[in-house]
C-alpha positions as CSV (number, residue, x, y, z in Angstrom):
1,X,-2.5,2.0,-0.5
2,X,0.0,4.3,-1.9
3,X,2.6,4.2,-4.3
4,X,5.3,2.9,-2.4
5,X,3.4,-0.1,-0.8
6,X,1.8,-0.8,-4.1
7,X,5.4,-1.4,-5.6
8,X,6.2,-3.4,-2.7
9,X,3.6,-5.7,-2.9
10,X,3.7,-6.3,-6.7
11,X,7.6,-6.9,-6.4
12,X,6.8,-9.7,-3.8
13,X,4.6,-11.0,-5.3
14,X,5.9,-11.5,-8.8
15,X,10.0,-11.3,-8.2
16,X,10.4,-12.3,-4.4
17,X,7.8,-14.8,-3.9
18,X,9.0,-17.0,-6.6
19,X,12.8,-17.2,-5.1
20,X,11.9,-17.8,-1.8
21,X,8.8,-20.1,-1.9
22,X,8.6,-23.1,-0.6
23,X,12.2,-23.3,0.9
24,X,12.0,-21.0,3.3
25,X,8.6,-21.8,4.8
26,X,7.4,-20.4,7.3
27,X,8.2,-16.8,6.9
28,X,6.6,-13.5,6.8
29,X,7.2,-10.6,4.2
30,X,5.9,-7.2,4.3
31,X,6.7,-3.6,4.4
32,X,6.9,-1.6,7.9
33,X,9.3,0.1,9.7
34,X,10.6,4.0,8.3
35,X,9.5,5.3,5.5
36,X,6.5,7.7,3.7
37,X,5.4,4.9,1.9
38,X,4.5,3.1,4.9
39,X,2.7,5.7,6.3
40,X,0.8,6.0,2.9
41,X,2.0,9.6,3.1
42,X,4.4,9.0,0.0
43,X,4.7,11.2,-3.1
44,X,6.5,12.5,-6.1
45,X,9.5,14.0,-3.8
46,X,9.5,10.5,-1.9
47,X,11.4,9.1,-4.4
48,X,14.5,11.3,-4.5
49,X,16.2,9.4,-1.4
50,X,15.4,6.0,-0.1
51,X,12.9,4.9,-2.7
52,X,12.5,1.6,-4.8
53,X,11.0,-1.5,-4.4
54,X,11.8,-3.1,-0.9
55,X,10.3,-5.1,2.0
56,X,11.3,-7.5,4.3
57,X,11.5,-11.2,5.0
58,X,11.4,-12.1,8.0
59,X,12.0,-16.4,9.4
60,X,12.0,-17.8,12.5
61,X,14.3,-18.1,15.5
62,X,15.5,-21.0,14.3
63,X,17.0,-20.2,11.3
64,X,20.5,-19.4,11.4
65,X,22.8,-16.5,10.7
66,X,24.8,-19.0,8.0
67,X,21.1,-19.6,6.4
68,X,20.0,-16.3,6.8
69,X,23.1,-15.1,4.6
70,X,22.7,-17.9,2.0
71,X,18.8,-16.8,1.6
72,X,20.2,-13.2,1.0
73,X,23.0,-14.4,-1.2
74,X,20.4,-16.2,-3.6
75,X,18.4,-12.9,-3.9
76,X,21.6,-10.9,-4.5
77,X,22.4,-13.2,-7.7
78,X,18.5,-13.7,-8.8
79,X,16.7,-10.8,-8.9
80,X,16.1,-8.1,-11.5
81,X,18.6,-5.0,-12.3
82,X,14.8,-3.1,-12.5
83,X,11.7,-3.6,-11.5
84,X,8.6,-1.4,-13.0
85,X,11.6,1.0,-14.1
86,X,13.1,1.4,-10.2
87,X,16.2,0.4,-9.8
88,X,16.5,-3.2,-7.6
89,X,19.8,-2.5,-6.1
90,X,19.8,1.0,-4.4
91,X,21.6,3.2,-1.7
92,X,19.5,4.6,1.5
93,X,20.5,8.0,3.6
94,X,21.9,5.2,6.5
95,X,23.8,2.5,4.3
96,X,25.5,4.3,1.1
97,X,26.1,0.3,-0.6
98,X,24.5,-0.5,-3.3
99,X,22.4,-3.3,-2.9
100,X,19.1,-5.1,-3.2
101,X,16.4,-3.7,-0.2
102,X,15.0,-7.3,0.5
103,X,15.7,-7.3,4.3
104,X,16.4,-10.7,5.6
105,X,16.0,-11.3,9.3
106,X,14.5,-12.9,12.1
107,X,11.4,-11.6,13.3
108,X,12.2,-11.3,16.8
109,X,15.1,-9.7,16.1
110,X,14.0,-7.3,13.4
111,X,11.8,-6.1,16.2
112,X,14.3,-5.9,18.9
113,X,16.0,-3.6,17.0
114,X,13.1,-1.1,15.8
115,X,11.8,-1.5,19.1
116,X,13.9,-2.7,21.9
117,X,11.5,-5.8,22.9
118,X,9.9,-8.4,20.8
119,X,5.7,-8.1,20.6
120,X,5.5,-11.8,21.5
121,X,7.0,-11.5,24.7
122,X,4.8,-9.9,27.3
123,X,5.3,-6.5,27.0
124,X,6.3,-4.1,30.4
125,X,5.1,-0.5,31.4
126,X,8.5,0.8,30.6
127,X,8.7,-0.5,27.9
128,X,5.7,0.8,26.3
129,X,6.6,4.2,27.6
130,X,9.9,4.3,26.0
131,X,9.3,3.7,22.3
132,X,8.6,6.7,20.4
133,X,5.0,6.9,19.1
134,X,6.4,7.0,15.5
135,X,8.2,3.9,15.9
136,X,5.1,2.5,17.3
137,X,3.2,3.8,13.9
138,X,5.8,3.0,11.7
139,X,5.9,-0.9,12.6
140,X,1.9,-1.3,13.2
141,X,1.2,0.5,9.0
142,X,2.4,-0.4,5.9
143,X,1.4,-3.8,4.9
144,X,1.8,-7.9,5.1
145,X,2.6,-9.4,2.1
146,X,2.5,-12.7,3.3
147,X,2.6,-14.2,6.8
148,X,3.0,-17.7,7.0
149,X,2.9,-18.9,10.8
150,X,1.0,-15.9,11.2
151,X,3.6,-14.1,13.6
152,X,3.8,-11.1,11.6
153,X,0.7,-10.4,12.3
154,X,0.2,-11.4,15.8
155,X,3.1,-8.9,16.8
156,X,1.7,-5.9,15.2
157,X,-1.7,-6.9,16.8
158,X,0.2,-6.8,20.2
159,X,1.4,-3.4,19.3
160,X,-2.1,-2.1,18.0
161,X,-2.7,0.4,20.8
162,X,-2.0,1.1,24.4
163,X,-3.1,-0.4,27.3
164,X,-5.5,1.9,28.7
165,X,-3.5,2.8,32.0
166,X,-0.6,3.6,29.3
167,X,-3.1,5.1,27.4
168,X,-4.5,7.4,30.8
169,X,-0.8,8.5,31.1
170,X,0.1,9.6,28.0
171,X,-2.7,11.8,27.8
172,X,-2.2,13.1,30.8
173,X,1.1,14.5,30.0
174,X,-0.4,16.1,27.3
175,X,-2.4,18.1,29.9
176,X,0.6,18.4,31.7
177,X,2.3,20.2,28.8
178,X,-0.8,22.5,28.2
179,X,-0.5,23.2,31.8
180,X,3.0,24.5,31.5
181,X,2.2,26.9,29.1
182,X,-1.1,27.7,28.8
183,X,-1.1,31.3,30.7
184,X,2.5,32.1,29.0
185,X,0.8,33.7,25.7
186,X,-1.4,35.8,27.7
187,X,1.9,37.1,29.7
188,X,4.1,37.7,26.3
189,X,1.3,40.1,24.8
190,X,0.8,41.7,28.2
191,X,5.0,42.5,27.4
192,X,4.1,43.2,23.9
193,X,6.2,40.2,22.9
194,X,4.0,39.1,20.1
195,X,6.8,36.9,18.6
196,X,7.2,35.3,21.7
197,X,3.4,34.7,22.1
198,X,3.1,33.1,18.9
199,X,6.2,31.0,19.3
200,X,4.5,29.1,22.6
201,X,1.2,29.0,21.3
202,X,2.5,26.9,18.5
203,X,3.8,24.8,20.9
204,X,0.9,24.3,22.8
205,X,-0.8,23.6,19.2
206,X,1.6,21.0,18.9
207,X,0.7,19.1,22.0
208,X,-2.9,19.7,21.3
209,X,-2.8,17.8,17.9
210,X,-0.7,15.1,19.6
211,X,-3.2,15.0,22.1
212,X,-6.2,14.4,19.5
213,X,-4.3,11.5,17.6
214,X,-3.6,10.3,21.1
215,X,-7.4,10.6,21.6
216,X,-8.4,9.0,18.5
217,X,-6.2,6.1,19.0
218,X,-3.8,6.8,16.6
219,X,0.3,6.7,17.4
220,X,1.5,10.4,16.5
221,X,4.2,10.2,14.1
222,X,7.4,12.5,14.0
223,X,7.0,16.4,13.2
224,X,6.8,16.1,9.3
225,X,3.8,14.1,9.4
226,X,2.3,15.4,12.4
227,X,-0.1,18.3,10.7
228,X,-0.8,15.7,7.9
229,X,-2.0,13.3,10.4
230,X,-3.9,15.1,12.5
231,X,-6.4,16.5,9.8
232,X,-7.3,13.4,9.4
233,X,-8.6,12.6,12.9
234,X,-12.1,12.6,12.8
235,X,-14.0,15.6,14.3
236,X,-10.2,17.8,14.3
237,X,-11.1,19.7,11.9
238,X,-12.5,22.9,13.8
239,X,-10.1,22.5,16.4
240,X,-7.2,22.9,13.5
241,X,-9.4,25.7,12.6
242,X,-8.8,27.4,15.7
243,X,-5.1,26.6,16.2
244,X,-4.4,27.9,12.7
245,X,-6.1,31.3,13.8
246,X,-4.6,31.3,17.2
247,X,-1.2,30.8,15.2
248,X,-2.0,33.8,12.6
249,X,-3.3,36.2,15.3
250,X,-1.7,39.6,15.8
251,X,-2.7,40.7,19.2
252,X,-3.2,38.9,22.2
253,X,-7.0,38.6,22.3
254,X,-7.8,37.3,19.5
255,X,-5.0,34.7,20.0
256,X,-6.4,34.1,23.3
257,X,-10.0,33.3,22.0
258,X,-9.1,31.2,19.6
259,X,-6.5,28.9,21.6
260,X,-9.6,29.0,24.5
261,X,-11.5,27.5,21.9
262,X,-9.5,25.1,20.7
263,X,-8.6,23.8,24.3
264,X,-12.6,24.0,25.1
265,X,-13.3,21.5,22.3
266,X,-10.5,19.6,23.6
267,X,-11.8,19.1,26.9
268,X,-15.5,18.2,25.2
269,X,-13.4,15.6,23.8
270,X,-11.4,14.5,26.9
271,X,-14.7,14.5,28.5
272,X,-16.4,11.8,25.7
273,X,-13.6,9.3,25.9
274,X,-15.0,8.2,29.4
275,X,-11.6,7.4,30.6
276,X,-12.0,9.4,34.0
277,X,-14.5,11.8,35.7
278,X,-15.6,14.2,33.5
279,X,-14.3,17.9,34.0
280,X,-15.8,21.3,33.3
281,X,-15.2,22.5,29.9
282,X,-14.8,26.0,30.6
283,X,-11.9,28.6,30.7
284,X,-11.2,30.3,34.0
285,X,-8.8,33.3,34.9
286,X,-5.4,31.9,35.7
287,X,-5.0,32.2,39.0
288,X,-5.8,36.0,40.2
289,X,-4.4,37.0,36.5
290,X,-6.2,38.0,33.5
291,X,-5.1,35.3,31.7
292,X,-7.8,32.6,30.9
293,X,-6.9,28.9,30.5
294,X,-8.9,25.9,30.8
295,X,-6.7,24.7,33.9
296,X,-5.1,21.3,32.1
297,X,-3.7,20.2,35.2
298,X,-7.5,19.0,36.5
299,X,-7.8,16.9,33.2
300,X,-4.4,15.1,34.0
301,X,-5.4,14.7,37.5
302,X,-8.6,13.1,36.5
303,X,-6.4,10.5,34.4
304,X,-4.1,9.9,36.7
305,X,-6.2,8.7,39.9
306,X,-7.9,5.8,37.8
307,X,-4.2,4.5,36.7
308,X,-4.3,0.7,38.5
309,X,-0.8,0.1,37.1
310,X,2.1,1.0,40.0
311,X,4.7,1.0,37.4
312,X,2.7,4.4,36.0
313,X,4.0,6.6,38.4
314,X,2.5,10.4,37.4
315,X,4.3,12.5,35.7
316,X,5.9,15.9,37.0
């Protein structure tokens, strides 16, 4: 647990608690939604913007708007100035009021509008594939501080991972993406476009990582956090290897052996997940070029014929 949830949890427990226990009961209180801290990613340059001690509350459908505002009215005139030398009563980058950071809501509709759906409802194909995968993160980390009716918790466990046909599709598209590209570095160093090269061969590095977290069942957060979290995918760590040399190359055959390699392993690891037929993990000429790729598009067809979901239509 980092900093940030660490300060959360002791300010809920020793401030918050205390104010809102037992009138309020059943409720839930945590820490989830944006934020370093949630992620567990915080440190000392988190706290110039957006920092103190925070969470949120979160009741029932049946609690209204009038008792919603009288809750947050009692915690406006009760707690601290300070707590563990942070300032209570702060600003953040989207609301320039100072005020206390104990967010008071229902739960349903704290999700609705991080989300666009409440967890407890059943949850559709679109709407699964609409929701960034850093929201998704965002609201399935950080921590519960307290979960009375249990709710909390039952909506992030709704939210813990795909279903697999979901799953199937996203990572198809990430083929689909490699597929795009994959031949383009070989064609910018045949022009002697080195900048060029490297510029698309960091993009294909880009979906590769988001592939791997994909892989490892893990949502990919937004592009700050996106190295950080893919070194810690188990077994990425040659693969970042490779994508850091493909990156750093300075002529196109060496940039080409090492993106090969890091789209070999990737297809070793496509071929472990068991979620199709397995493909050959080899590089082939593109076409009658002499350009080798590892062909994504076969990978994203093998995904895509096992989708039993009609709503999944393949992507383009």
């Amino acid at each position: 647990m980092g900093d940030g949830l660490r300060l959360s949890a002791a300010f809920f427990d020793e401030v918050v608690r205390p104010l809102l226990e037992p009138a309020i009961e059943p409720y839930s209180a945590g820490l989830i939604g944006p934020g370093s801290e949630v992620l567990g990613l915080d440190d000392t340059r988190s706290t110039d913007h957006d920092w103190g001690p925070r969470l949120q509350v979160l009741v029932s459908a049946d609690v209204t708007a009038e008792e919603i505002a009288v809750i947050d009215a009692l915690l406006d005139q009760r707690l601290p100035t300070t707590f563990r030398s942070w300032p209570v009563r702060f600003a953040l980058s989207h609301d320039p009021e100072i005020r206390h950071r104990v967010e008071v809501g229902r739960r349903g509709d704290w999700f609705r509008a991080h989300l666009g759906f409440d967890p407890l409802l059943p949850i559709t194909t679109e709407q699964w594939l609409t929701v960034p995968t850093s929201r998704l993160g965002e609201v399935t980390a950080g921590g519960v501080w307290h979960d009375g009716d249990g709710s909390l918790g039952r909506s992030r466990a709704a939210l813990a991972w795909y279903p697999d046909d979901v799953w199937r599709r996203l990572l198809a598209e990430q083929w689909r993406r490699i597929a795009q590209e994959e031949s383009f570095p070989g064609r910018c160093a045949e022009r002697g476009d080195h900048l060029g090269a490297s510029v698309v061969v960091a993009g294909l590095a880009r979906t590769i990582m988001r592939w791997w977290l994909l892989a490892a069942r893990r949502y990919p957060p937004y592009a700050k956090w996106l190295g950080t979290a893919f070194a810690a995918v188990p077994g990425a760590g040659p693969v970042a290897d490779e994508l850091r040399r493909a990156i750093a190359a300075t002529d196109g055959p060496t940039q080409e052996r090492h993106l090969g390699a890091a789209l070999v392993a990737t297809a070793r690891r496509h071929n472990e997940l068991g979620l199709s037929a397995p493909c050959p993990a080899t590089l082939r000429p593109f076409f009658d070029r002499p350009f080798l790729v590892i062909g994504a598009d076969r990978f994203a067809d093998a995904l895509l014929v096992h989708l039993e979901d009609g709503d999944l239509a393949p992507p383009p």
